[in-house]
Backbone of each chain as ProteinMPNN parsed JSONL, in Angstrom:
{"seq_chain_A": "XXXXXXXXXXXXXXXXXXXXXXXXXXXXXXXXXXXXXXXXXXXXXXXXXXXXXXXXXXXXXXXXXXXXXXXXXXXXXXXXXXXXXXXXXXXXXXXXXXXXXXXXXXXXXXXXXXXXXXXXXXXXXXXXXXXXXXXXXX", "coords_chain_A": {"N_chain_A": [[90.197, 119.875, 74.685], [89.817, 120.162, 77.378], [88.183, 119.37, 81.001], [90.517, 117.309, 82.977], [90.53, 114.544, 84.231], [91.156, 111.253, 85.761], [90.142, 108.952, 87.981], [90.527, 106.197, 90.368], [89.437, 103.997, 92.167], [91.179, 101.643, 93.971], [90.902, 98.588, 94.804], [91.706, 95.987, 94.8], [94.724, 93.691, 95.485], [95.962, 92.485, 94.261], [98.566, 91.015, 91.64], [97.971, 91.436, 89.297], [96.061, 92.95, 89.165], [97.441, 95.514, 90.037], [99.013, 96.228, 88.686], [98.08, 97.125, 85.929], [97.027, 99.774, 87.173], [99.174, 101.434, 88.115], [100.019, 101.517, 85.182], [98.061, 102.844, 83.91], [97.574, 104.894, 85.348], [100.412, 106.475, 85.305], [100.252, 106.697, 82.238], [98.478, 108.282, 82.824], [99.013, 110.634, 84.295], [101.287, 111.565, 82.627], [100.076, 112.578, 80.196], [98.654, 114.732, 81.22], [96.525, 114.116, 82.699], [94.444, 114.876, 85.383], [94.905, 112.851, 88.283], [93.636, 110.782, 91.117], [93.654, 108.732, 93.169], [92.62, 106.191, 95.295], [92.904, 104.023, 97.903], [91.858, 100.795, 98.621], [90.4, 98.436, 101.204], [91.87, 95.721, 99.824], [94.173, 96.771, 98.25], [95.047, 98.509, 99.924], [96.191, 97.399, 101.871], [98.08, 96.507, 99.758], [99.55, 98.927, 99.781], [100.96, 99.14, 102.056], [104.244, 99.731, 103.698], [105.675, 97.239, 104.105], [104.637, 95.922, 102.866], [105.421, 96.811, 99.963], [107.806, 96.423, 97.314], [107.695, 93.626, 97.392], [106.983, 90.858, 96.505], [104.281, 90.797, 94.922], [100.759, 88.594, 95.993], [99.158, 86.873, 93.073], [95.878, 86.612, 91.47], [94.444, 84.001, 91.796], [92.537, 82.854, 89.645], [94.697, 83.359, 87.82], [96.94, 82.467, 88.188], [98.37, 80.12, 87.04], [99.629, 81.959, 84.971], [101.647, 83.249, 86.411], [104.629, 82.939, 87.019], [105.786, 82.762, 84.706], [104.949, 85.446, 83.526], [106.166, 87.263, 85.484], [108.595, 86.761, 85.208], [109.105, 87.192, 82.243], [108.513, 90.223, 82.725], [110.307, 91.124, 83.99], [112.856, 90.958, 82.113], [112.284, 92.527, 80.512], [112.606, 94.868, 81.729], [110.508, 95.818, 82.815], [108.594, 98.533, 85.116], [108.054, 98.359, 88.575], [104.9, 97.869, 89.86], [104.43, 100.035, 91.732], [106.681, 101.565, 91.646], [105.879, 102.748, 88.994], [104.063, 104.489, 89.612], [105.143, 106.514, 91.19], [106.856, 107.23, 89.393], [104.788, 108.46, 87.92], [104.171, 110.256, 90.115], [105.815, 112.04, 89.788], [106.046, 112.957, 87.055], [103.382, 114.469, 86.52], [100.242, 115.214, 88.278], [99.12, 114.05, 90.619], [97.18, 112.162, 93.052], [97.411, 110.213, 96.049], [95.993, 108.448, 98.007], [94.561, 106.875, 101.476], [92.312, 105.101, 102.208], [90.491, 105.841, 105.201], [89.311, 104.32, 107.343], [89.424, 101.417, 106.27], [92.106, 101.102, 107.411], [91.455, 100.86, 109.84], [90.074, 98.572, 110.259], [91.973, 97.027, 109.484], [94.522, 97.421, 111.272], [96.185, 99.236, 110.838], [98.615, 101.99, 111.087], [99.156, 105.856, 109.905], [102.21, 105.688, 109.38], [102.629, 102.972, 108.702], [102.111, 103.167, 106.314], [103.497, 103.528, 102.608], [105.561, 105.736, 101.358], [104.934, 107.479, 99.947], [101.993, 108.016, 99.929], [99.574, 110.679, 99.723], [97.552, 111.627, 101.708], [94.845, 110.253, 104.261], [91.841, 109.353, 104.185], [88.032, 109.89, 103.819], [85.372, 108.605, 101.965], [83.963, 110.637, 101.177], [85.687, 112.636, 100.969], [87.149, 111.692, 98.759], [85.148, 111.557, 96.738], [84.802, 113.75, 96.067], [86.718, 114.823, 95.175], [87.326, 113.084, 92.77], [85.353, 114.262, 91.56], [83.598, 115.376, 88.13], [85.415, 113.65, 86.978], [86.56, 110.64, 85.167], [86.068, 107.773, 86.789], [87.224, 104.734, 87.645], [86.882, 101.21, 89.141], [88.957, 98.736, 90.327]], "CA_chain_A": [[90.801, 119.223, 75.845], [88.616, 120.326, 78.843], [88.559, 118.803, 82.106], [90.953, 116.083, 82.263], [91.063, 113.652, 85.56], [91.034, 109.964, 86.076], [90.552, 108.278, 89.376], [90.993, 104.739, 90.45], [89.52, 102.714, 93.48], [91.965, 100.611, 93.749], [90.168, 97.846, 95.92], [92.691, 94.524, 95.009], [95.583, 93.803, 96.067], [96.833, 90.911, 93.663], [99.212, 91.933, 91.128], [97.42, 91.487, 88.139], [95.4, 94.648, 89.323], [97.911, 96.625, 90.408], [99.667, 96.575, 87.38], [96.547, 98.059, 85.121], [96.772, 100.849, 87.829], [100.368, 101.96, 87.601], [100.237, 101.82, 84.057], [97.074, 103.673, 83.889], [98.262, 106.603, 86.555], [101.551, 107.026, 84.665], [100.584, 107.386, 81.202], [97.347, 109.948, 82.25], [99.782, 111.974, 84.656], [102.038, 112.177, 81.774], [99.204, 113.431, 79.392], [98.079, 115.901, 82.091], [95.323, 114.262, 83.644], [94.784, 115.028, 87.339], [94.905, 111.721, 89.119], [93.281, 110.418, 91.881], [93.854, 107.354, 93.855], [91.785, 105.758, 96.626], [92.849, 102.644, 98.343], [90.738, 100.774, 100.235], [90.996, 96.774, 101.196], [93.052, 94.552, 99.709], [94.302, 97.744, 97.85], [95.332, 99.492, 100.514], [97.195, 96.075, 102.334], [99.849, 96.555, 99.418], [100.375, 100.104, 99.658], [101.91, 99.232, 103.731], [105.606, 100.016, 103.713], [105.608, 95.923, 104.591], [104.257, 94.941, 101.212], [106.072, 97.413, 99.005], [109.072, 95.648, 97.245], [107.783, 92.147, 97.889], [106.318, 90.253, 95.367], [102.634, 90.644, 94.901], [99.996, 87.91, 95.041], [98.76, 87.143, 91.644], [94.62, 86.446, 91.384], [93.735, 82.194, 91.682], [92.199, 82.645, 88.265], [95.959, 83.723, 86.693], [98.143, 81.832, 89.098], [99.334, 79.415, 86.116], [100.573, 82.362, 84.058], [102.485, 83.69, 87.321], [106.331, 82.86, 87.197], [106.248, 83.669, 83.318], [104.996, 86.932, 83.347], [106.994, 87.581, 86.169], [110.185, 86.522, 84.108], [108.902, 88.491, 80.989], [108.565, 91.729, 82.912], [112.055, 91.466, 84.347], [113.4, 90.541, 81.381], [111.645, 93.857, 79.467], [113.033, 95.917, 82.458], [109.486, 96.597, 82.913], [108.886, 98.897, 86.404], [107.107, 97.559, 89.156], [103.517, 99.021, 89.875], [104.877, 101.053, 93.045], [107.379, 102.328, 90.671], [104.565, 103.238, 87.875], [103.378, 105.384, 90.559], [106.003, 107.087, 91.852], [107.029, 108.307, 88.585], [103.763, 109.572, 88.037], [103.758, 111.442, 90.627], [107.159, 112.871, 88.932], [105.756, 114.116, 86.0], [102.371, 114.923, 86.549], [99.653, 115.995, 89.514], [98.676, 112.291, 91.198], [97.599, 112.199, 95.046], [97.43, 108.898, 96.607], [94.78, 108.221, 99.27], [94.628, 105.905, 101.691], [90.773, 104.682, 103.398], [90.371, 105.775, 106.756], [87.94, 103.072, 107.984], [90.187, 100.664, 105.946], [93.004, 101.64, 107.85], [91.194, 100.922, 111.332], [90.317, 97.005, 109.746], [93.396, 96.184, 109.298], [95.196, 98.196, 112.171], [97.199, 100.028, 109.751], [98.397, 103.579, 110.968], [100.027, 106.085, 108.801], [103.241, 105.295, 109.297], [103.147, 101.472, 107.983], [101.626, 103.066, 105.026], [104.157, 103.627, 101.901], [106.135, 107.691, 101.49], [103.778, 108.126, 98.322], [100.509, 108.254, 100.24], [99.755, 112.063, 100.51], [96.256, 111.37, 102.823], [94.266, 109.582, 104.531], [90.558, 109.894, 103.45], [86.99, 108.893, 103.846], [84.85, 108.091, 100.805], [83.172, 111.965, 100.768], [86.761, 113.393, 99.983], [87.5, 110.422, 97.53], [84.197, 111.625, 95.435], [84.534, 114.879, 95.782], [88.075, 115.077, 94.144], [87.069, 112.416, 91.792], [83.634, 114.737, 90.656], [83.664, 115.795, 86.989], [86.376, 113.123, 85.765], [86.03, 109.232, 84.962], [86.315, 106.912, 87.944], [87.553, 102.848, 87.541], [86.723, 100.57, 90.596], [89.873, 98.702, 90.162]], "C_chain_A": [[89.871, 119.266, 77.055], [89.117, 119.922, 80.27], [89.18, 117.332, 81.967], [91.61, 115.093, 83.99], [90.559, 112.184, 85.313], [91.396, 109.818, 87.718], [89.66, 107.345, 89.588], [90.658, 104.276, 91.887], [90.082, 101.778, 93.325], [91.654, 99.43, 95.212], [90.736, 96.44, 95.847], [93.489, 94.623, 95.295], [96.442, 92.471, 95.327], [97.852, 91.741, 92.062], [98.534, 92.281, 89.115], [96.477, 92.932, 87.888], [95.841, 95.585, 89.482], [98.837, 97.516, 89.486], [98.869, 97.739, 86.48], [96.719, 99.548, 86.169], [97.967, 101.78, 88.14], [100.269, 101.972, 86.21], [99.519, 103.171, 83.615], [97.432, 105.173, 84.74], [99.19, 107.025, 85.809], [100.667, 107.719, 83.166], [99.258, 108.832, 81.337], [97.973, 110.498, 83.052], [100.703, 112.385, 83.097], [101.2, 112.95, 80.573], [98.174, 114.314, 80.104], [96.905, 115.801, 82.287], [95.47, 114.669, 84.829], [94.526, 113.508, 87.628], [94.339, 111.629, 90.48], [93.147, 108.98, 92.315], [93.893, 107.156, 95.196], [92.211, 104.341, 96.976], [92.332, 102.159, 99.347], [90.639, 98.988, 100.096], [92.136, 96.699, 100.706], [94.195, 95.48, 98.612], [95.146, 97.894, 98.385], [96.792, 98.26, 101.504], [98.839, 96.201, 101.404], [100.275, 97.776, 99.317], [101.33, 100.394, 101.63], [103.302, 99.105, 102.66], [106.187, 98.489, 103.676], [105.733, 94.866, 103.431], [105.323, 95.751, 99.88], [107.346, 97.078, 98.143], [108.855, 94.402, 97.182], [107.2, 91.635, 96.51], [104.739, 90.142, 96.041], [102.013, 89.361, 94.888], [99.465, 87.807, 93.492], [97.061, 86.366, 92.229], [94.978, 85.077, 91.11], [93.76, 82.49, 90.254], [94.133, 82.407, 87.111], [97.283, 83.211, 86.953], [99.119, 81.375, 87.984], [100.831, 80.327, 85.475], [101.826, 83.292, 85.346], [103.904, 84.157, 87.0], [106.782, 83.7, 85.241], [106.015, 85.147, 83.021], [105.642, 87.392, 84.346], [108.776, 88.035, 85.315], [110.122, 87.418, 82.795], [109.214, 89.835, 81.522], [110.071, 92.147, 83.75], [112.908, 91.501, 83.027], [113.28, 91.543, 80.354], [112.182, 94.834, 80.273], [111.884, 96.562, 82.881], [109.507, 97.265, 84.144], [108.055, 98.247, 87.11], [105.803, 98.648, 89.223], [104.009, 100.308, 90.805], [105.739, 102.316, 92.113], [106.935, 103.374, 89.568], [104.195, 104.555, 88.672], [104.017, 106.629, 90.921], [106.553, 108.003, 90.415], [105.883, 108.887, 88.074], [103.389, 110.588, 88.318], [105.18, 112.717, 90.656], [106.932, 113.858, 87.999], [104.558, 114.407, 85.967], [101.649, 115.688, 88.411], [98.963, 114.34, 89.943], [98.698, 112.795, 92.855], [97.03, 110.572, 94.926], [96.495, 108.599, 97.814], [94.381, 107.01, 99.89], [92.895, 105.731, 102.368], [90.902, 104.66, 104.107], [89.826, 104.959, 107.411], [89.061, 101.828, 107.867], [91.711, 100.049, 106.922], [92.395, 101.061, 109.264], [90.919, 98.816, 111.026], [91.457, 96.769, 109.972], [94.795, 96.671, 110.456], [96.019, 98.388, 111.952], [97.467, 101.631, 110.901], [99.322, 104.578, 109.717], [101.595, 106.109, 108.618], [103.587, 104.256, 108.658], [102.861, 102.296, 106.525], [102.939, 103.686, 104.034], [104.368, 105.56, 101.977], [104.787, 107.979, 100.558], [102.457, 109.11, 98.38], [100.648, 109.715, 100.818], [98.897, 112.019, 102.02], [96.091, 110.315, 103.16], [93.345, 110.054, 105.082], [89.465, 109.631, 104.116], [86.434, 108.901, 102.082], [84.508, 109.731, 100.599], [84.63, 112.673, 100.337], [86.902, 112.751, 98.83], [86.803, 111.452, 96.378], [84.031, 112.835, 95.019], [85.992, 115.371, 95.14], [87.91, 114.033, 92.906], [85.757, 113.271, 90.977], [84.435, 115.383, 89.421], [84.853, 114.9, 86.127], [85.607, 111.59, 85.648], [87.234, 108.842, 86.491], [86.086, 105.434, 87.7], [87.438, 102.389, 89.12], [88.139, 99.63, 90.026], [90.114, 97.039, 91.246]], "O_chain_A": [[89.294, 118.284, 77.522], [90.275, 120.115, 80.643], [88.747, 116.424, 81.259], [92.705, 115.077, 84.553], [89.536, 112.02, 84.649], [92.313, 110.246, 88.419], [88.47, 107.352, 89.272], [91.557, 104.186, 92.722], [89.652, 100.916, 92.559], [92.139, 99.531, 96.339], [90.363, 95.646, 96.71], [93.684, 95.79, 95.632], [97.305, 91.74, 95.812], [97.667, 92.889, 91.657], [98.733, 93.093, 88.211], [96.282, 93.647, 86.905], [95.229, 96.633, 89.277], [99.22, 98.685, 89.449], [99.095, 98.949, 86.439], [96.385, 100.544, 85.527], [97.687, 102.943, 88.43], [100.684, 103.109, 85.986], [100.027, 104.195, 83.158], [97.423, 106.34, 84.346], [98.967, 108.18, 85.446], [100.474, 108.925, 83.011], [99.054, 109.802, 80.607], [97.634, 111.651, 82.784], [100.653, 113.521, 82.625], [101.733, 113.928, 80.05], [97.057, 114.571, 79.653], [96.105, 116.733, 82.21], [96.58, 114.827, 85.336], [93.669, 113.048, 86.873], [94.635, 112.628, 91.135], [92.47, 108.18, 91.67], [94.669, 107.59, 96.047], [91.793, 103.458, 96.226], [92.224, 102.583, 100.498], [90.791, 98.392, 99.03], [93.163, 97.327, 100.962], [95.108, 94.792, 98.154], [96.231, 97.614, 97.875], [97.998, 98.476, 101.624], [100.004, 96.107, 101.79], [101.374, 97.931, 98.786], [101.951, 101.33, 102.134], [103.445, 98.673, 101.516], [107.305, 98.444, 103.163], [106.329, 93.83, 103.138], [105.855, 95.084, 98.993], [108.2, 97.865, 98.551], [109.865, 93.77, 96.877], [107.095, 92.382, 95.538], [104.254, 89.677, 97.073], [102.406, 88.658, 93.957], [99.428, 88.839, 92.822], [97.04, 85.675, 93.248], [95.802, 84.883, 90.216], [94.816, 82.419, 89.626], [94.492, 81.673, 86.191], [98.339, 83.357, 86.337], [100.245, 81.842, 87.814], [102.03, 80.058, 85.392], [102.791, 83.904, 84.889], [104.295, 85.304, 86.783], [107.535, 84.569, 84.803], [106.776, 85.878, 82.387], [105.844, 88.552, 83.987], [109.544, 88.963, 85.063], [110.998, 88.206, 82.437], [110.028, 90.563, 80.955], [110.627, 93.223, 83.966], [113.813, 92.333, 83.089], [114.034, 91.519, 79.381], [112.342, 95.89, 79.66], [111.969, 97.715, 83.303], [110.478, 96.839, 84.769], [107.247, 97.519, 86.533], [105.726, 99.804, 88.805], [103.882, 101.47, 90.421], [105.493, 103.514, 91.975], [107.436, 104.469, 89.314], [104.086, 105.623, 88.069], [103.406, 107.698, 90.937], [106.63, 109.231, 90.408], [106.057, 110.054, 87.725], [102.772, 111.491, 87.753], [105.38, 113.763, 91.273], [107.301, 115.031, 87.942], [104.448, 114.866, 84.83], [102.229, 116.316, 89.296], [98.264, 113.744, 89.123], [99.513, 113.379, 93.569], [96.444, 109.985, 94.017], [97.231, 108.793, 98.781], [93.911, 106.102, 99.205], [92.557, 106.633, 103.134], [91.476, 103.651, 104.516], [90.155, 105.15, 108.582], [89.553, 101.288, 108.857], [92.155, 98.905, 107.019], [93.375, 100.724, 109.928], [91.596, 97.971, 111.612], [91.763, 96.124, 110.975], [95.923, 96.197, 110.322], [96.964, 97.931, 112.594], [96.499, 102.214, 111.391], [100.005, 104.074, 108.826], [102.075, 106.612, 107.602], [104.643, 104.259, 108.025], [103.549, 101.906, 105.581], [103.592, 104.483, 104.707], [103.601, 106.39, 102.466], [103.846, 108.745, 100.765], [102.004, 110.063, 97.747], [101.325, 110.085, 101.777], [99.37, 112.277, 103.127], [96.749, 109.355, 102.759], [93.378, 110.832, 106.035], [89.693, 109.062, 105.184], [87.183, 109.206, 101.154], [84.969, 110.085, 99.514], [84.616, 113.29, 99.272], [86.74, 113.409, 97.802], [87.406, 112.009, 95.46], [83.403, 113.184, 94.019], [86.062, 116.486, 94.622], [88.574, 114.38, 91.929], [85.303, 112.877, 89.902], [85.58, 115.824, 89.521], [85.218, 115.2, 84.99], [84.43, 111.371, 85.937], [88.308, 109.227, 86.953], [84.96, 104.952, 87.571], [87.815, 103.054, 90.085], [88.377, 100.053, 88.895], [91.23, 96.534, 91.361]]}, "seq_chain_B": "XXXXXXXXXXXXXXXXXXXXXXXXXXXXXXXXXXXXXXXXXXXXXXXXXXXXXXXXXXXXXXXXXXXXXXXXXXXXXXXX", "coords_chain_B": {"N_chain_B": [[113.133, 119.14, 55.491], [113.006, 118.724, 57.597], [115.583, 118.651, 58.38], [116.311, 121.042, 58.672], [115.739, 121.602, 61.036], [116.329, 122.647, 64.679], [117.321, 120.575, 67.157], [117.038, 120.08, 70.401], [117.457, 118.348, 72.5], [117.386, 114.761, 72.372], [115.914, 111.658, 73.179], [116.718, 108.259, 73.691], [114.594, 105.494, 72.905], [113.979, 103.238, 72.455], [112.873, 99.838, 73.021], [111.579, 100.256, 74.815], [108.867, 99.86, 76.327], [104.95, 100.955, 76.319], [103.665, 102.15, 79.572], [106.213, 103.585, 79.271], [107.56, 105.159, 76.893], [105.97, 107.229, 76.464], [105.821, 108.322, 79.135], [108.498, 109.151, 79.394], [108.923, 111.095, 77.565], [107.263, 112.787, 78.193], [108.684, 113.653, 80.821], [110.879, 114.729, 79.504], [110.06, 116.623, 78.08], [110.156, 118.742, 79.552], [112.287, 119.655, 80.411], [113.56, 120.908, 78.297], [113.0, 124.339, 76.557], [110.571, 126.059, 75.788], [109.482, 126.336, 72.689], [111.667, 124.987, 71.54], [112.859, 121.588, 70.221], [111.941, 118.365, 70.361], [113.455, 115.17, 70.359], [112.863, 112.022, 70.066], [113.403, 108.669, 69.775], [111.705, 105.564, 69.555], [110.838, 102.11, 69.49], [108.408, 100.514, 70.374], [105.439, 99.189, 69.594], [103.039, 100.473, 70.116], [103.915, 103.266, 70.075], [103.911, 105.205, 68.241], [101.034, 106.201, 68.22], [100.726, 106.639, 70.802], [102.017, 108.665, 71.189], [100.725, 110.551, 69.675], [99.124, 110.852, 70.486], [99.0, 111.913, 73.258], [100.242, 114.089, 72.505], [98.258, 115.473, 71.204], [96.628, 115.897, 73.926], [98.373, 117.301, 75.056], [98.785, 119.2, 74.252], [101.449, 120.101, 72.964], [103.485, 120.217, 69.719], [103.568, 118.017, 67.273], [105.827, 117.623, 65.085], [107.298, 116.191, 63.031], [107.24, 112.842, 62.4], [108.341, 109.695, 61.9], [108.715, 106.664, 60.579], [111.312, 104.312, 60.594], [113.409, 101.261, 59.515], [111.714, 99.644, 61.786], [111.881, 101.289, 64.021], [110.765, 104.292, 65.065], [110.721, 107.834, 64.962], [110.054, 110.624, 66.213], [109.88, 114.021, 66.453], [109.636, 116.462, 68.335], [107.776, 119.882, 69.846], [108.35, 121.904, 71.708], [105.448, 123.751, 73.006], [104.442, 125.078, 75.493]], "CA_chain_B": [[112.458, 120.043, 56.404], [113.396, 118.504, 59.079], [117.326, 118.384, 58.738], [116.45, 122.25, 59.185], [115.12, 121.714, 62.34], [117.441, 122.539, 66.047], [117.075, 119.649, 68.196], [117.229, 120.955, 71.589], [117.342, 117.236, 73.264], [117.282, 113.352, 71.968], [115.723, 110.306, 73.555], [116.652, 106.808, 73.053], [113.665, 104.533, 74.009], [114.22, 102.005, 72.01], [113.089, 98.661, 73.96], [111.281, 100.427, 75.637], [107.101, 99.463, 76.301], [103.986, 101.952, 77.106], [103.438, 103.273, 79.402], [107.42, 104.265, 79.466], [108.135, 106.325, 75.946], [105.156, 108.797, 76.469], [106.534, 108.969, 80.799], [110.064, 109.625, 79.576], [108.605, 112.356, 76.586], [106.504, 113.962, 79.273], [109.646, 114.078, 81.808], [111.825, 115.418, 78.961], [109.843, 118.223, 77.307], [109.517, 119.736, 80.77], [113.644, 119.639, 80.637], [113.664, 121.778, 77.225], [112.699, 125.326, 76.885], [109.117, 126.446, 75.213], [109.596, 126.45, 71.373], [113.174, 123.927, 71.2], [112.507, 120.351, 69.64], [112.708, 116.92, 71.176], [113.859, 114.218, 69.329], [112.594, 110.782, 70.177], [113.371, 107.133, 68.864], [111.415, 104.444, 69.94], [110.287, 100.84, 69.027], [106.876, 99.964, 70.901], [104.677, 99.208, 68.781], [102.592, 101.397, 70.633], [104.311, 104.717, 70.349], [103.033, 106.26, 67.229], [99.475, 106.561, 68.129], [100.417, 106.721, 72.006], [102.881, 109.968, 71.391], [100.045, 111.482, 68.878], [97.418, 111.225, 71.74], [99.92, 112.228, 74.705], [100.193, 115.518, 72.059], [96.915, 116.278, 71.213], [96.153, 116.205, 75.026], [98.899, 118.199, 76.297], [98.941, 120.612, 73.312], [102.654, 120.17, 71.925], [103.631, 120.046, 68.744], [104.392, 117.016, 66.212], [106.653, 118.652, 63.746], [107.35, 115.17, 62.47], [106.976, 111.35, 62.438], [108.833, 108.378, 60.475], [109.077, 105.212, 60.659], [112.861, 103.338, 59.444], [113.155, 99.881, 59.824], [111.116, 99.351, 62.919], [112.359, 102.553, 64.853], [109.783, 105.662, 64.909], [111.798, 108.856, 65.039], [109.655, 111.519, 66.549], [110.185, 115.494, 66.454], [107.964, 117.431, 68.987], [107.963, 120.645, 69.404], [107.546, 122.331, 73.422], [104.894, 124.805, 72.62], [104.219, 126.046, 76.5]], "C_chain_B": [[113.215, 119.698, 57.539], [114.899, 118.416, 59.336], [117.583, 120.114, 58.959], [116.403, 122.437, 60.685], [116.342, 121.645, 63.543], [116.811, 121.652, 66.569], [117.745, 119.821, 69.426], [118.021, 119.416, 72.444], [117.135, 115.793, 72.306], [117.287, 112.358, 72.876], [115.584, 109.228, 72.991], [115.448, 106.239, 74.137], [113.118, 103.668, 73.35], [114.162, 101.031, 73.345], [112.408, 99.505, 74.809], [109.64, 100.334, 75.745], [106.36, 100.559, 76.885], [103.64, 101.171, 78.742], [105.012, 104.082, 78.965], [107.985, 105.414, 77.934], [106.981, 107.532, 76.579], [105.576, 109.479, 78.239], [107.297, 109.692, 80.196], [109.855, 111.09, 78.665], [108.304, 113.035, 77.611], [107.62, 114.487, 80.328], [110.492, 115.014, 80.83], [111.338, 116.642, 78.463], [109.615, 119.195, 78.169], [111.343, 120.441, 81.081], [113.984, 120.915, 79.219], [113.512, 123.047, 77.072], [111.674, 125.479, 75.129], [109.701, 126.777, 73.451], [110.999, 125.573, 70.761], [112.364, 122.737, 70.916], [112.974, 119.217, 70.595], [113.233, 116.016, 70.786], [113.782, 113.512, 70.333], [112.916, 109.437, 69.249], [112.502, 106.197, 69.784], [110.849, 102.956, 69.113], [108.822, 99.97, 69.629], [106.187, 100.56, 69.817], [103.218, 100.317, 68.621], [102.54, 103.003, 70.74], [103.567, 105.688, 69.606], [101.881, 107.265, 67.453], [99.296, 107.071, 69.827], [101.342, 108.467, 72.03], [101.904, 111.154, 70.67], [98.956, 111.835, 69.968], [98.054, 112.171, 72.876], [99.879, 113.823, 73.682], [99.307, 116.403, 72.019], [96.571, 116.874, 73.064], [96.829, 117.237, 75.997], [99.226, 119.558, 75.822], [100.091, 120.602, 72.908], [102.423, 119.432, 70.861], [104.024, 119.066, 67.596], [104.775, 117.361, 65.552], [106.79, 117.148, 62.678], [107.49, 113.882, 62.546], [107.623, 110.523, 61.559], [109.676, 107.205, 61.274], [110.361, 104.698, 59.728], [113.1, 102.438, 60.32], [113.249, 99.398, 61.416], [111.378, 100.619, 64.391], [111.991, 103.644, 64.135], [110.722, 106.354, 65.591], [110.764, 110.129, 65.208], [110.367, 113.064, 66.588], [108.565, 116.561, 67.218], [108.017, 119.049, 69.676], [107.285, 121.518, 70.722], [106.916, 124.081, 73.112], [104.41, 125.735, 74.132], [105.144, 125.079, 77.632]], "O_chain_B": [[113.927, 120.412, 58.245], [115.347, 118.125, 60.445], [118.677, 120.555, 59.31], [116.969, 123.308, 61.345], [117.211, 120.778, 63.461], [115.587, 121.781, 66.541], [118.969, 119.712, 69.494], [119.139, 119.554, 72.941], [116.528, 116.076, 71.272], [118.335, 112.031, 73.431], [114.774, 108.954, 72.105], [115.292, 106.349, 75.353], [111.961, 103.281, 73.513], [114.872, 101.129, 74.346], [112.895, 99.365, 75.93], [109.169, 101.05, 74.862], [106.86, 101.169, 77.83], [103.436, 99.977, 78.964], [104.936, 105.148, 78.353], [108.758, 106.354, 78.12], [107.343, 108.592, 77.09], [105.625, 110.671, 78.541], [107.082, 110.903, 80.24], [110.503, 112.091, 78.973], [109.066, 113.923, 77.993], [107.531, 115.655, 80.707], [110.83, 116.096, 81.309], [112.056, 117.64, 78.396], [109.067, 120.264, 77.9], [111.587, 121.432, 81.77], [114.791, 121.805, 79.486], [114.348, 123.371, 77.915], [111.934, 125.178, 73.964], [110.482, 127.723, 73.349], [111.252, 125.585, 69.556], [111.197, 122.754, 71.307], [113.965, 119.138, 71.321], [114.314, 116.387, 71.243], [114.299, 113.83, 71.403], [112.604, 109.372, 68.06], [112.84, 106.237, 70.967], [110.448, 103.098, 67.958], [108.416, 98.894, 69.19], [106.187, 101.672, 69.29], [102.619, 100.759, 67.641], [101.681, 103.754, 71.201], [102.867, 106.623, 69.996], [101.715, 108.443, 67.139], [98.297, 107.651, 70.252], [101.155, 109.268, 72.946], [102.077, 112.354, 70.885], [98.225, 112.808, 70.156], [97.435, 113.16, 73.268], [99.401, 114.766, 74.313], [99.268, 117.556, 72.449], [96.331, 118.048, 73.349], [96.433, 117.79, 77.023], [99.658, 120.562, 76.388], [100.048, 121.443, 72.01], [101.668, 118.467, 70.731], [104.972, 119.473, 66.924], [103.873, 117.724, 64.798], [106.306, 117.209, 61.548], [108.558, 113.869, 63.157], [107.41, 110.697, 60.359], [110.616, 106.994, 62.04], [110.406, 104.685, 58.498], [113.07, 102.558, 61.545], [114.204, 98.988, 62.074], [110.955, 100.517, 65.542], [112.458, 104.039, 63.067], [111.423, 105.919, 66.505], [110.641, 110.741, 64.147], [111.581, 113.066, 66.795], [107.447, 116.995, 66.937], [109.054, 118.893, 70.321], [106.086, 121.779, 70.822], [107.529, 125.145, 73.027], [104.057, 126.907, 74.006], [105.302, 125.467, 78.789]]}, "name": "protein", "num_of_chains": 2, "seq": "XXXXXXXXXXXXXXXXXXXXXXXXXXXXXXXXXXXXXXXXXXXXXXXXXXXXXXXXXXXXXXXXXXXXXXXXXXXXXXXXXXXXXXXXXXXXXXXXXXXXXXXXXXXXXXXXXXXXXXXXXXXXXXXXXXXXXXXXXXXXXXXXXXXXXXXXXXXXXXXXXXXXXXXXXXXXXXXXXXXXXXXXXXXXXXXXXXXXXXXXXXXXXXXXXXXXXXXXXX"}
């Protein structure tokens, strides 16, 4: 077994990405990775309190398949990504991190940002809680 | 063998897609007490190979596995 972390720059903000990143957080908290999750841009835009609940953009490229996979994943009871997350950080060890810099772009403070988010980071904490596991740009 | 076995707990998760059987395993064997059984059903196609990995990695036990018509019937086994 060994050392066992995953962490995720999560740098989109369309839902096609955010999905892959709730899925991914849940099932390695539940097999006792440590987690780590950095948001930063268009990332970090849907973790505001603002965006949370709403319906995600979907990526140009995937627009077509939109409304149907929408309708599929209701229709499977699937959870939403936010959701993915949240029970993650249920059954496992997951922190949430928001980009400090990011945060000054977009004139975010930590209040708009979602309950979930434990911090708010720069890149030298990010890498230094991400050292010794695998890291996805996202 | 296995109709010997105490089953401490039973999850339905039938209909239900990864990531969500190996979440709901991981939430439940934390609900059990260290050496009691879990009993799982599910139908993702996924589960088999996703409940054998979720084991190896977290160190509990597969006591047993079987497949009947299209519903995998897990037995796992909370070793810490």
């Amino acid at each position: 077994m060994g050392s066992k972390k995953l962490s995720i720059i999560v740098f989109s903000g369309t839902i096609d990405k955010l999905m892959p990143v709730g899925i991914l957080t849940s099932g390695a908290a539940a097999a006792g990775y440590e987690v780590n999750l950095f948001f930063t841009f268009w990332g970090l835009q849907a973790l505001t309190k603002k965006s949370i609940g709403q319906p995600q953009p979907i990526d140009k490229n995937y627009e077509q398949f939109g409304p149907v996979m929408m309708q599929r994943m209701q229709e499977m009871k699937y959870p939403t990504w936010d959701q993915l997350i949240m029970q993650a950080k249920e059954v496992g060890e997951v922190k949430v991190y928001a980009c400090s810099t990011t945060m000054e772009f977009f004139g975010l403070k930590r209040e708009d940002l979602a309950d979930f988010v434990d911090d708010v980071v720069g890149v030298a904490t990010f890498l230094d809680r991400a050292e010794g596991g695998t890291t996805l740009f996202i | 063998m296995s109709q010997e076995v105490k089953i401490a707990k039973t999850l339905d998760l039938k209909g239900m897609f990864c990531p969500g059987p190996v979440l709901e395993t991981a939430k439940a064997i934390k609900t059990i007490n260290v050496g009691e059984v879990l009993e799982v059903y599910a139908t993702d196609p996924a589960a088999k190979s996703d409940l054998e990995a979720w084991a190896r990695r977290t160190g509990h036990q597969i006591i047993d596995m079987k497949q009947e018509n299209g519903v995998l019937r897990v037995l796992i086994k909370r070793t810490k």
